[in-house]
C-alpha positions as CSV (number, residue, x, y, z in Angstrom):
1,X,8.8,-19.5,6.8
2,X,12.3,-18.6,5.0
3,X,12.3,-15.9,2.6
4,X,12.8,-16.9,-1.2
5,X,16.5,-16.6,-2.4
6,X,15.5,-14.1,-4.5
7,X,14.0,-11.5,-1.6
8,X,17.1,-10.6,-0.8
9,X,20.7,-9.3,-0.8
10,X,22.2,-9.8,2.2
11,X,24.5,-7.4,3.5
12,X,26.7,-7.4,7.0
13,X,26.3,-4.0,9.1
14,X,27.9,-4.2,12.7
15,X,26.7,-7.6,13.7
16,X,24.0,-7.9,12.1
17,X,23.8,-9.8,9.1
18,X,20.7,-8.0,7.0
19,X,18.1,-8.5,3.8
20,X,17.5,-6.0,1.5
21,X,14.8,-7.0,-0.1
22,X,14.1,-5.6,-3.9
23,X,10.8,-4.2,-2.3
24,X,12.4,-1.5,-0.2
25,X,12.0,-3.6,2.7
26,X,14.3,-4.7,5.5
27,X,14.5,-8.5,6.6
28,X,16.3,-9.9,10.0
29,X,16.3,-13.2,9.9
30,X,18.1,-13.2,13.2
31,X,15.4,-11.4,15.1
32,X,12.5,-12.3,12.7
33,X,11.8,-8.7,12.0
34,X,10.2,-7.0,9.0
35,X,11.1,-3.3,8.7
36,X,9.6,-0.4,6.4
37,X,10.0,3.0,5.9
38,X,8.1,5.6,4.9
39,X,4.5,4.4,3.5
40,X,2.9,7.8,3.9
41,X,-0.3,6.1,3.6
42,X,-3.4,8.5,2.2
43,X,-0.8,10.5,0.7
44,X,-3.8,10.9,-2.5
45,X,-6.3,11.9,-0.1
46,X,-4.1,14.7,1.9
47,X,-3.7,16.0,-1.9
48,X,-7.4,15.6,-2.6
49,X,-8.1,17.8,0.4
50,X,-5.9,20.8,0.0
51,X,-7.7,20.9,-3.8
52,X,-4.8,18.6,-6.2
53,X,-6.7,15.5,-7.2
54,X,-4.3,12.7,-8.4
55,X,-5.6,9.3,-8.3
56,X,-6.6,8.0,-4.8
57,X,-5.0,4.3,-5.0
58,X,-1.6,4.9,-2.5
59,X,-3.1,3.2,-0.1
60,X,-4.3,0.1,-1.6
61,X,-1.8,-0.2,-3.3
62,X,1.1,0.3,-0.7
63,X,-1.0,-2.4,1.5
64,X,-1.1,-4.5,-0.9
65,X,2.9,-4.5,-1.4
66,X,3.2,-4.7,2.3
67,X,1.0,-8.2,2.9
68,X,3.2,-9.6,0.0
69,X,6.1,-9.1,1.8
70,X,4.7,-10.0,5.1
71,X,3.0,-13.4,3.3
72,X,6.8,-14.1,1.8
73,X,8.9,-13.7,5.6
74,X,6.6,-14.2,8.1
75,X,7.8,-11.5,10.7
76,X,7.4,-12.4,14.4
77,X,7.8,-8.3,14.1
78,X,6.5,-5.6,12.0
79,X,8.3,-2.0,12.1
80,X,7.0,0.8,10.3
81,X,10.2,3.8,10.1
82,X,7.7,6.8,10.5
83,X,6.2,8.7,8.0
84,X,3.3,6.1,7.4
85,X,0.6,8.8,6.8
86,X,1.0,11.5,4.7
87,X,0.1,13.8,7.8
88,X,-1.5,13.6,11.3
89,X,-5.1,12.9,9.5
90,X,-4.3,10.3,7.5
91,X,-5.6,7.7,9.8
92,X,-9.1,9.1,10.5
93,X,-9.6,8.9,6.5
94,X,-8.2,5.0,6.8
95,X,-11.2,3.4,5.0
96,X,-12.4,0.9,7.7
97,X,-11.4,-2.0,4.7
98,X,-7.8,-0.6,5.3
99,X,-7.9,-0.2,8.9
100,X,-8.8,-4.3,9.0
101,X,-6.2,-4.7,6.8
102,X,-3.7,-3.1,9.2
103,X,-5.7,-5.2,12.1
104,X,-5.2,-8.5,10.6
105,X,-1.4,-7.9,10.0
106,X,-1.1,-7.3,14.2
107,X,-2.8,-10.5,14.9
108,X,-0.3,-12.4,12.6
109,X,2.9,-10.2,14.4
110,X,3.7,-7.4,16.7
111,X,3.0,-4.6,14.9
112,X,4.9,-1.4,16.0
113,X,4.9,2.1,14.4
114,X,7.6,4.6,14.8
115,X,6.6,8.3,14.7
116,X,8.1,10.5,11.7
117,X,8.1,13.9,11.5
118,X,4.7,14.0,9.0
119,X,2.8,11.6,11.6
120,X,4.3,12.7,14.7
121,X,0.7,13.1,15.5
122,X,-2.4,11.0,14.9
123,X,-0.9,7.3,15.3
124,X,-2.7,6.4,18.8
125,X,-6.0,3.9,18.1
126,X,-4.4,2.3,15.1
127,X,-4.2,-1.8,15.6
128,X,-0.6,-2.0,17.4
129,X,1.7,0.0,19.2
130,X,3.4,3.1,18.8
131,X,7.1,4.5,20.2
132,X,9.3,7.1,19.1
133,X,11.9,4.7,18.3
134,X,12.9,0.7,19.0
135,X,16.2,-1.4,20.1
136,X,17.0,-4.8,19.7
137,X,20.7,-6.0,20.9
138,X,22.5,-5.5,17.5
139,X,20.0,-2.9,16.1
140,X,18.3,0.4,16.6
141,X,15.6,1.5,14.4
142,X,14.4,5.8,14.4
143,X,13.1,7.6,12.0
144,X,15.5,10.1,10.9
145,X,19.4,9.3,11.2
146,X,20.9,11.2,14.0
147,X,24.7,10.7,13.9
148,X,25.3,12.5,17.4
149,X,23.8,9.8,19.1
150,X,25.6,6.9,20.7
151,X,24.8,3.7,18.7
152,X,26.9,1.8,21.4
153,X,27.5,-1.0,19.3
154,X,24.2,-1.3,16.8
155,X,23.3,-0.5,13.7
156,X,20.8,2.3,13.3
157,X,17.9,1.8,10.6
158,X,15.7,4.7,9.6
159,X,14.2,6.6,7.3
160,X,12.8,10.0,5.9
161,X,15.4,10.5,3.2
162,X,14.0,8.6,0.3
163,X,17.2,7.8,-1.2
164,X,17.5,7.5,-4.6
165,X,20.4,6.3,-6.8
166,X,20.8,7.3,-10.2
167,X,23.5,5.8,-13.0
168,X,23.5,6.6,-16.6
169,X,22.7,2.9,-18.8
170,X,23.3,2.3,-22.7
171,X,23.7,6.3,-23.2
172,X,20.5,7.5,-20.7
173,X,19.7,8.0,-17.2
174,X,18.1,5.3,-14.8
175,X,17.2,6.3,-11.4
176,X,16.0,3.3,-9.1
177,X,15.3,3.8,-5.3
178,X,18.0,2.6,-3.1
179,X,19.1,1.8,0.4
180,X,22.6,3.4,1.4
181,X,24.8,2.0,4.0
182,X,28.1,3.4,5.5
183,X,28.8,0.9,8.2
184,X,26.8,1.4,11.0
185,X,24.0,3.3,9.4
186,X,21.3,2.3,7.0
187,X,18.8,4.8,5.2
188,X,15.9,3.0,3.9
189,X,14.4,3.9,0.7
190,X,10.4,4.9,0.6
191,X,8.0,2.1,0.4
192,X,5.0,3.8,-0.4
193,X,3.3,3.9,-3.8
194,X,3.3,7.6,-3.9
195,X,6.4,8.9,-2.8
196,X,9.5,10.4,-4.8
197,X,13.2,10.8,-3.8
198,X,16.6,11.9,-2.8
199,X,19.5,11.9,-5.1
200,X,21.9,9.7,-2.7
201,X,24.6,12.5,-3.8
202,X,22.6,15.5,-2.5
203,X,24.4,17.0,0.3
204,X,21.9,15.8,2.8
205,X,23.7,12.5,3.0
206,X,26.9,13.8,3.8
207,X,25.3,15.3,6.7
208,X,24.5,11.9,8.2
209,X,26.5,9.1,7.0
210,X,30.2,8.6,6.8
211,X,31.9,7.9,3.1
212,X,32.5,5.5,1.5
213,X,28.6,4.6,1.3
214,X,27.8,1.5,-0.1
215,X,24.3,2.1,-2.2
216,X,22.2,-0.6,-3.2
217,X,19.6,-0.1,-6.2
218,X,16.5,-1.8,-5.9
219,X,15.9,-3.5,-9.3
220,X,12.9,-5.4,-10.1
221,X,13.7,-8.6,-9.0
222,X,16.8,-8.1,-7.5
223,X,18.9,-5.7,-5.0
224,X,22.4,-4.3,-6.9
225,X,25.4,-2.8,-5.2
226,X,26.4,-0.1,-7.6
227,X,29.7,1.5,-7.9
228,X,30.3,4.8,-6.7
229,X,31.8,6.0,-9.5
230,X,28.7,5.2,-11.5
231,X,26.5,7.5,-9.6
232,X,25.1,10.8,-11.4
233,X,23.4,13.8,-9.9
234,X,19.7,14.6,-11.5
């Protein structure tokens, strides 16, 4: 199955030719690969145990987003960028209608979690498999951006920084989640329901990716490449 023309904007990093899809996710049609980043699934419960009750839908609600997608491209491959749980413990709270959730979308493709930094821990028993990071020929996806390693030719995909663009619109301030691309490096934004963000301008970003950065803004039906120019600190 294709993905609908309005899934994505497609964008050329290296070799790889790439979907951005207005969801936050990643689409290779090349490789038939699916890629998101940072669910941190049970983020409501983690809060719910250390005493601040918000309302305990992230998960349900993340899943939800994430079968859409998977119904709309129909991976051969399913990569999750780290951070999936909120911490180490998140999976042992998985209500078991969640964990066959999860189980159904491995029989349909190769389902394959990255560790992150908050789920280092905890991943082992959950339906897939789990590595500290993947290759393909044109692609390498980690969960953090390391820009002392040798790409040797591919395009590293990862995570953890939640990017976040914002631009000011008929005389206010929007701020949209965003991916950010400087060439050979690609920051996804967070998919999950609960999770906030990174001004894209915050010196963190410097740190890892080269300028110019191109930034894409998710919008609600469609990805935008914004001008740098237009981009505003919080």
């Amino acid at each position: 199955m294709k993905p609908a023309s309005r899934s994505c904007a497609m964008v050329r990093a290296g070799d790889a030719e790439l979907g951005l899809a207005p969801s936050g996710a990643l689409w290779s049609a090349k490789d038939r690969v699916l890629v998101m980043a940072d669910l941190h699934l049970e983020k409501g419960s983690s809060y719910a145990a250390r005493g601040q009750l918000i309302p305990p839908y992230d998960t349900a609600a993340t899943l939800e987003r994430l079968e859409a997608e998977v119904a709309a491209f129909a991976p051969e491959q399913l990569i999750f960028l780290g951070d999936s749980f909120h911490d180490p413990l998140g999976p042992a709270r998985l209500l078991a209608e969640y964990r066959d959730r999860l189980a159904k979308l491995a029989r349909l493709c190769d389902l394959v979690w990255v560790a992150g930094n908050h789920d280092s821990e905890g991943l082992d028993g959950l339906p897939g498999r789990t590595c500290v990071e993947i290759a393909s020929p044109d692609l390498i996806f980690r969960h953090a951006a390391d820009p002392c390693s040798d790409l040797e030719g591919r395009v590293e995909v990862s995570g953890h920084y939640h990017p976040c663009a914002k631009v000011s619109s008929r005389g206010r301030g929007v701020r949209r989640r965003c991916f950010a691309l400087d060439g050979n490096r690609l920051i996804l934004p967070a998919f999950g329901a609960y999770t906030g963000g990174l001004n894209i301008l915050d010196p963190a970003f410097a740190a890892v990716l080269r300028q110019p950065v191109q930034v894409f803004a998710l919008g609600r039906d469609a990805v935008i490449a914004l001008d740098p120019k237009a981009l505003r600190p919080d």
